[in-house]
C-alpha positions in Angstrom: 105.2 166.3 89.2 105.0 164.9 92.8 108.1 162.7 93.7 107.3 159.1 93.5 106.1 157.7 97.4 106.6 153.7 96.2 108.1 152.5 93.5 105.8 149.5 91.6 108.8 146.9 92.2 108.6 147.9 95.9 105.1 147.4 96.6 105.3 144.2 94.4 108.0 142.8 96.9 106.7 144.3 100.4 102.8 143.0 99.6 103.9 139.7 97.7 101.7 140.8 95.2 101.0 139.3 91.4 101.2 141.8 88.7 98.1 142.4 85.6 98.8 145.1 82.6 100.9 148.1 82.4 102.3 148.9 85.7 103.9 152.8 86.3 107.0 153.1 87.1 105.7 153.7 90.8 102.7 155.9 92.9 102.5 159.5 94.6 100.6 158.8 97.2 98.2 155.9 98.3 94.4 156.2 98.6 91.0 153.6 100.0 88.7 156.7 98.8 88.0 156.8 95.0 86.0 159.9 95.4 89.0 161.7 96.3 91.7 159.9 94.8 94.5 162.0 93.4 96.1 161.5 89.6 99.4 159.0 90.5 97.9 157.6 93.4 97.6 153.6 94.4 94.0 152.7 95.1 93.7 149.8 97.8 90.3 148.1 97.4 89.5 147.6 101.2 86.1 146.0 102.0 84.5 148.4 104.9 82.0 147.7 107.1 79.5 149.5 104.7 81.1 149.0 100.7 83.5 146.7 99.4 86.1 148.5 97.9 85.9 146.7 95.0 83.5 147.9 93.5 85.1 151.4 92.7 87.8 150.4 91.0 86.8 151.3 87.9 85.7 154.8 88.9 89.2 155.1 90.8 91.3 154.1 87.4 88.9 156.7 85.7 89.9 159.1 87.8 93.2 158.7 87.2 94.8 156.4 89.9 98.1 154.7 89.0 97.2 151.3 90.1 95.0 149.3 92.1 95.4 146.8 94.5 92.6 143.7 94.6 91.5 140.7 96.0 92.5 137.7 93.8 89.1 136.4 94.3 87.8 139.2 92.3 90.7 139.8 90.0 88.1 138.6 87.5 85.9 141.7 87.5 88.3 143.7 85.8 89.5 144.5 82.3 92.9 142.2 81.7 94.9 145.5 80.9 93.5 146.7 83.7 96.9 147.9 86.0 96.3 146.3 89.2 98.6 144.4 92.2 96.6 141.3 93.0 96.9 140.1 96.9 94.9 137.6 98.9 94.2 140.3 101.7 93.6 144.0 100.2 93.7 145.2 104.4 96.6 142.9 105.0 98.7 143.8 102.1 98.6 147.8 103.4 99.6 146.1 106.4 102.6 144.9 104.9 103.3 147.8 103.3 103.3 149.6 106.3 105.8 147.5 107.9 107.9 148.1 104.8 107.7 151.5 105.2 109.0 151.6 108.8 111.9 149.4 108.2 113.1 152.1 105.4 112.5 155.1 107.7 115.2 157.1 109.7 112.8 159.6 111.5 112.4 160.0 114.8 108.5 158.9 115.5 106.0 159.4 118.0 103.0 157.8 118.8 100.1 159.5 120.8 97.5 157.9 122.5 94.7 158.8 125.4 91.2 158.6 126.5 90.9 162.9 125.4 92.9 165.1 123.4 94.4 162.3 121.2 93.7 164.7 117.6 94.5 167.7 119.2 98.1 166.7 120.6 98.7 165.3 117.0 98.5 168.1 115.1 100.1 170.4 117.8 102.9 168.0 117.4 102.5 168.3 113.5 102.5 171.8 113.8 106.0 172.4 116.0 107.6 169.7 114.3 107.1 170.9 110.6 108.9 174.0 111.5 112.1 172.3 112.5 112.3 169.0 109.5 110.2 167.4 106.9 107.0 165.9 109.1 104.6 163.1 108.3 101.8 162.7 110.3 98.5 161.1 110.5 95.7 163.0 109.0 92.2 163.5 110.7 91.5 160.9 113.0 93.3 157.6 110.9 94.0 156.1 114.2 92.8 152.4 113.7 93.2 149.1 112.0 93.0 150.8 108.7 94.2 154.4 109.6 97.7 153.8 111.3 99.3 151.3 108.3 97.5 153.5 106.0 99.3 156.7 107.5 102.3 154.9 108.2 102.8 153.5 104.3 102.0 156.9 103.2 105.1 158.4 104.7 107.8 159.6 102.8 111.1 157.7 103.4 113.3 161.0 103.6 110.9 161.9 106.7 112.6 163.5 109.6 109.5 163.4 112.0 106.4 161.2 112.3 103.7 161.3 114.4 100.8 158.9 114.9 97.5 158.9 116.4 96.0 155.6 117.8 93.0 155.1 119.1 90.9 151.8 120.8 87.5 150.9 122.1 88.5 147.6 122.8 91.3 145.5 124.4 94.0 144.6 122.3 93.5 147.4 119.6 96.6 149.0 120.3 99.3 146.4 120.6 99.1 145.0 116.9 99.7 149.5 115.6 101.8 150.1 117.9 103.9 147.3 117.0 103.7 148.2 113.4 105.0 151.9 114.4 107.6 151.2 116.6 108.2 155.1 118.0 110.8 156.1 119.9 108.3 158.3 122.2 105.0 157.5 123.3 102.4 159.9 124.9 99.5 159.0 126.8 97.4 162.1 127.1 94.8 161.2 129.6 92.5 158.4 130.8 88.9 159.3 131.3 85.9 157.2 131.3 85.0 157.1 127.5 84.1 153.3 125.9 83.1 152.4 129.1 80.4 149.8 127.4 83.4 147.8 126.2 85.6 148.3 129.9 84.8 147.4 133.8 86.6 150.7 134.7 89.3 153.2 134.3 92.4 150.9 135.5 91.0 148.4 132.3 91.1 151.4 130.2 94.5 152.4 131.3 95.3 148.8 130.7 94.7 148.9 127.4 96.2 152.2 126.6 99.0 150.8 128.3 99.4 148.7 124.9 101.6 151.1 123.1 104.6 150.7 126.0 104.6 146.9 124.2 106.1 148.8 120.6 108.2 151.6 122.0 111.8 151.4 120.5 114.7 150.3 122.7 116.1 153.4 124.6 113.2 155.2 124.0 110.7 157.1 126.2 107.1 158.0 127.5 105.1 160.6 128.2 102.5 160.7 130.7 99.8 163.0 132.8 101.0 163.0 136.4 97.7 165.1 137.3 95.5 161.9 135.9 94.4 158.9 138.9 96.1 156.3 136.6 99.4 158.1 136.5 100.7 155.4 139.4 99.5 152.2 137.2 100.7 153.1 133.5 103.9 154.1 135.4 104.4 150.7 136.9 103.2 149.4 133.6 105.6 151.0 131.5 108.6 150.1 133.8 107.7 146.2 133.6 107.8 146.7 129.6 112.0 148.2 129.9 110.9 152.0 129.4 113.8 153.4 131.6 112.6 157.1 130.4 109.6 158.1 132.1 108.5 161.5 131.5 105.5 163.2 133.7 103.5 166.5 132.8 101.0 168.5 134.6 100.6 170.8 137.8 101.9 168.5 140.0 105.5 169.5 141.6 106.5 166.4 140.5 106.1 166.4 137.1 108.8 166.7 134.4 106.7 169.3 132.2 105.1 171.3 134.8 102.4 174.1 134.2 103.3 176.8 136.3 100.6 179.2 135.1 98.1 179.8 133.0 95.9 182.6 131.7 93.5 181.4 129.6 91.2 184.2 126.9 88.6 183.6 124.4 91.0 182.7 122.0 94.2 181.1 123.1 96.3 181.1 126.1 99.3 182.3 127.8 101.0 179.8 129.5 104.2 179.7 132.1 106.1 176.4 132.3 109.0 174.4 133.2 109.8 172.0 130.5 112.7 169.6 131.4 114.4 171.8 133.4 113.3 174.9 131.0 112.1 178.2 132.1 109.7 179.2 129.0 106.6 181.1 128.4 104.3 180.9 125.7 101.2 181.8 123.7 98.9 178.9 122.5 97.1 179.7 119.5 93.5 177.7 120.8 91.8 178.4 123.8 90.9 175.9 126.9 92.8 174.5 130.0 92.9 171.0 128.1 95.3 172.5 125.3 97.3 174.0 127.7 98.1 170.7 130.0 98.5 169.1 126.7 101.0 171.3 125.1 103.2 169.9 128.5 103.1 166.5 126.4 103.6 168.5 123.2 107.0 170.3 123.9 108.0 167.4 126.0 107.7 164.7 123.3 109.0 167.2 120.8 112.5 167.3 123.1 112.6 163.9 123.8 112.5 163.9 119.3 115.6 166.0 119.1 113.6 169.2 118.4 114.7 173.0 119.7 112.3 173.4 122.9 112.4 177.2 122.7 110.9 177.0 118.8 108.6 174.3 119.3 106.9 176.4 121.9 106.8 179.7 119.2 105.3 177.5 116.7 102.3 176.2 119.2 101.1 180.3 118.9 100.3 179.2 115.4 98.0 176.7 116.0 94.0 176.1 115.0 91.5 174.2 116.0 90.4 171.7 113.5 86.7 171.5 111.6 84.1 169.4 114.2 87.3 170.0 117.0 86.5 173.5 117.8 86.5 175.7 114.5 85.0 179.3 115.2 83.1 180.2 112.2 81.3 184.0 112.3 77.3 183.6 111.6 76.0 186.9 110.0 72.7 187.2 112.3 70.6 190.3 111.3 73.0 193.2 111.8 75.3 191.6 113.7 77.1 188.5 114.3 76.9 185.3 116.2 79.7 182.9 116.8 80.0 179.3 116.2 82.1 176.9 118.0 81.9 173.7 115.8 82.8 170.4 118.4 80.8 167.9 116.5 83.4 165.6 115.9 83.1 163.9 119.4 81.7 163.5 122.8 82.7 162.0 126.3 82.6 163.7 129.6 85.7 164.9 130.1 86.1 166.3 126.7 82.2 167.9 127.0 84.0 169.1 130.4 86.7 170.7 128.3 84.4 172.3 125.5 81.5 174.0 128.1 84.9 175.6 129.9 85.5 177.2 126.6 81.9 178.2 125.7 82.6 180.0 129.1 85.2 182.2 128.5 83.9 182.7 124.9 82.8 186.6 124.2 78.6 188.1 123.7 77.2 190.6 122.6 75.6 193.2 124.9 72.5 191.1 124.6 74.2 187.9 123.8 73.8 184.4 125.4 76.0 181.3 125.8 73.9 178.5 123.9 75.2 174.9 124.2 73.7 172.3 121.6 74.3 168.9 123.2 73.7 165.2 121.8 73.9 162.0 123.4 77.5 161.1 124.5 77.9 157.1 123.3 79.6 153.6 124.6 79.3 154.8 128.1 77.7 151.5 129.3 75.2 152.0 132.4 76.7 155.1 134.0 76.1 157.0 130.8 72.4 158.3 132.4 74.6 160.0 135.5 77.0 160.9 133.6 74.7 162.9 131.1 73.0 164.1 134.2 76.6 165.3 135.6 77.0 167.4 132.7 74.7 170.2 134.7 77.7 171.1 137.4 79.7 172.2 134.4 76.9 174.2 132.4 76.0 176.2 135.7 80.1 176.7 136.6 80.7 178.2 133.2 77.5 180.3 132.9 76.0 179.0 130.0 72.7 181.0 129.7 70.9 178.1 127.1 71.2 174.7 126.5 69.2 172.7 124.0 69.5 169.1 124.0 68.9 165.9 121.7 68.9 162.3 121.9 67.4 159.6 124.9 70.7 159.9 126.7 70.8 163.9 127.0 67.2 163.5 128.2 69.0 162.7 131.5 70.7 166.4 131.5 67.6 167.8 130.4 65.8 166.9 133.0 68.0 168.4 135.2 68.2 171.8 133.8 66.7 174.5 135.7 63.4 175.9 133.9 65.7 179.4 133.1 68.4 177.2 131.2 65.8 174.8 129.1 66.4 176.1 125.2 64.8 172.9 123.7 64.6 169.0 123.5 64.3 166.5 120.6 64.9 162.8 120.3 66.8 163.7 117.0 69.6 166.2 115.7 67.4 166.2 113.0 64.4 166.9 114.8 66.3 169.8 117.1 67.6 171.5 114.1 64.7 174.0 113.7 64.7 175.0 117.1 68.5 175.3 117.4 68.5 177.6 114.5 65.2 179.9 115.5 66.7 180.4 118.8 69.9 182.2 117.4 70.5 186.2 117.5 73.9 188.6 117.1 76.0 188.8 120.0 75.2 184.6 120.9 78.3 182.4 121.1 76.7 178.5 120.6 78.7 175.3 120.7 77.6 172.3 119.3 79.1 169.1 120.8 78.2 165.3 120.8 78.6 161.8 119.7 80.0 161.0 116.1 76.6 158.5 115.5 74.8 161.8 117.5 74.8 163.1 114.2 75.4 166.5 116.0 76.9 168.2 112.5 73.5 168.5 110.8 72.6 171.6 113.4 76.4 172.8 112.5 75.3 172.5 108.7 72.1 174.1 109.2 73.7 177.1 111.3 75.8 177.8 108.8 73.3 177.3 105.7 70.6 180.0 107.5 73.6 182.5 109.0 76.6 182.4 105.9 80.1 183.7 107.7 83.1 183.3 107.4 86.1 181.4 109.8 86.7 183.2 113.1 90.5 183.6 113.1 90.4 186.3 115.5 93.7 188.0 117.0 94.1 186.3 120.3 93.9 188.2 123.2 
């Protein structure tokens, strides 16, 4: 039996809550999701932008959750034996909990934020972390107003590390998670144009990643790209909020982590660096010049935690990409074999930038191509035609042989393209999905990259539906 997360008396006290029925004796874990609720766990009744929460928890008690936590406006709707925690604020009484659940941790905790890269540095952090003490950290992409107190009161009070992910589109996001989180490091991966509909310009975006100085602990420190034009201003910016410990990564001579080489393969990369004064070479289990300029942050952010440097850099071999964040999948074409790189998660230029580098240094066939399947990159406010149209310096620098395209904004690329490089163009992922698939043969690499509302994982589905293979975790080079 999993060890009780909460206690009932303890979530009664952080959330304020009034009691109806049979309460356990506490929960194993805590759930918004009745589909995929777990026996012991708390379900919290959250109303989305979509569903009310409400309305599942009957099919979350049938499934065997613990307890549920409601609205008192609707306490009505359910059975009087019913085991619930009644609040006035479903939302706000996770927030509570979360606070509750800092105040009884004695991990160290780090918070990552950034423009690129945020889900990636995570679970590289995750990853080097676990090897050294019992690690907590946010899963997928729980990064906002619901995702960091939900991650936060999930973790386990004996926790040695933490690690958050949050994210923003808007001013002001930050500050209230970051202040729930309090960590003792902070890393700001990059700032790159992405939400621009909601910002004037990069110096307001690095404004509001700035945020997360406002909840670092006293004495603690931050980590930030040297290499990135907004180094200067979240440097000035973390001074004014009393962050003494300023820590820099990239190629620049000046930088604290500093990439000294790099030699990047198909399927990871070897990478030479000075980490805090450290000689070390290593092996990155995922390929791309992104990952290695983030594992700087990575093994820098781990030190500042109290980790070994010199196994925190063995454990980054050992990293792999996650699904819609550049999983390799084998498609069984013919005789033969194509391979998928699935990046539908997301899309902005600089991380498009980062996947058409890898598409590049992927491997053919003898008669293979390199296909890229782009949709619409979003919130990129009235530069997003020229920077869709941009898009073409990288897909002729990384000798990508195909690219098919969907969706009004990627009409800009398309029209760009050189005759030679035109696979095919569709308003729709739905409506490119039939050409994307026809065009396939053994020996192609193809990437798939766009948008979250670009709906770009219905051409990943299909590929894999009309070519079943398997997971690509090829020996790196």
């Amino acid at each position: 039996m999993n060890a009780l997360l909460w206690t009932s008396d303890a979530m009664v006290k952080a959330m304020r809550a009034a009691t109806q029925g049979v309460l356990p004796d506490g929960v194993t874990g805590l759930s918004i999701d009745s589909r995929t609720i777990a026996k012991g766990e708390a379900y919290f009744a959250i109303k989305g932008d979509v569903h009310d929460g409400h309305s599942f928890v009957e099919a979350a008690l049938k499934a065997g959750a613990a307890l549920a936590v409601v609205e008192a406006a609707q306490r009505d709707k359910f059975p009087a034996d019913a085991p619930l925690l009644v609040v006035d604020d479903v939302l706000g009484s996770l927030v509570e909990l979360a606070h509750a659940s800092r105040a009884r941790l004695n991990a160290q905790i780090i918070a990552v934020t950034g423009s690129v890269g945020k889900t990636s540095t995570k679970e590289a952090l995750r990853r080097v972390l676990s090897a050294q003490g019992e690690t907590h950290a946010s899963v997928a992409s729980f990064n906002n107003h619901w995702g960091v107190p939900l991650s936060l009161a999930r973790c386990p009070a004996a926790t040695r590390f933490a690690v958050f992910e949050i994210g923003m589109n808007h001013a002001g996001e930050i500050t209230p998670l970051v202040k729930m989180v309090r960590p003792h490091v902070a890393v700001i991966t990059t700032i790159e144009p992405v939400h621009l509909e909601f910002f004037a310009g990069l110096e307001a975006i690095a404004d509001a990643k700035a945020e997360i100085f406002e909840g670092v602990e006293p004495g603690g420190a931050v980590v930030l790209n040297r290499d990135n034009s907004q180094f200067a201003r979240l440097q000035k910016q973390a001074k004014k909020a009393g962050i003494k410990r300023i820590v820099s990564f990239g190629t620049n001579k000046k930088s604290d982590a500093r990439l000294i080489d790099v030699s990047l393969h198909a399927t990871c990369s070897a990478v030479h660096a000075d980490i805090l004064d450290h000689d070390i070479t290593y092996k990155i289990g995922m390929p791309g010049r992104h990952m290695a300029m983030n594992s700087l942050a990575v093994l820098a952010g781990a030190a500042l935690l109290g980790a070994d440097l010199a196994r925190a850099a063995l454990s980054l071999s050992q990293l792999e990409a996650p699904t819609g964040r550049g999983l390799r999948r084998a498609l069984e074409v013919g005789h033969g074999e194509a391979m998928l790189i699935d990046e539908s998660y997301n899309a902005n230029p600089a991380s498009m930038g980062a996947a058409l580098n890898v598409l590049g240094q992927a491997p053919v066939g003898p008669h293979g191509r390199r296909i890229a399947v782009l949709g619409d990159m979003l919130e990129l406010g009235p530069t997003a035609p020229a920077l869709h149209r941009g898009l073409a310096e990288a897909i002729k620098a990384n000798h990508i042989d195909l690219v098919y395209c969907c969706g009004p904004l990627m009409r800009n690329l398309w029209d760009t393209l050189s005759t030679g490089k035109r696979g095919g163009y569709a308003e729709s992922s739905a409506a490119l999905e039939a050409q994307a698939v026809a065009a396939v043969r053994a020996g192609d690499a193809i990437m798939v990259k766009g948008s979250l509302g670009s709906k770009m994982k219905v051409i990943v589905s299909a590929l894999e539906r009309r070519f079943p293979g398997k997971a690509a975790h090829e020996e790196a080079v």
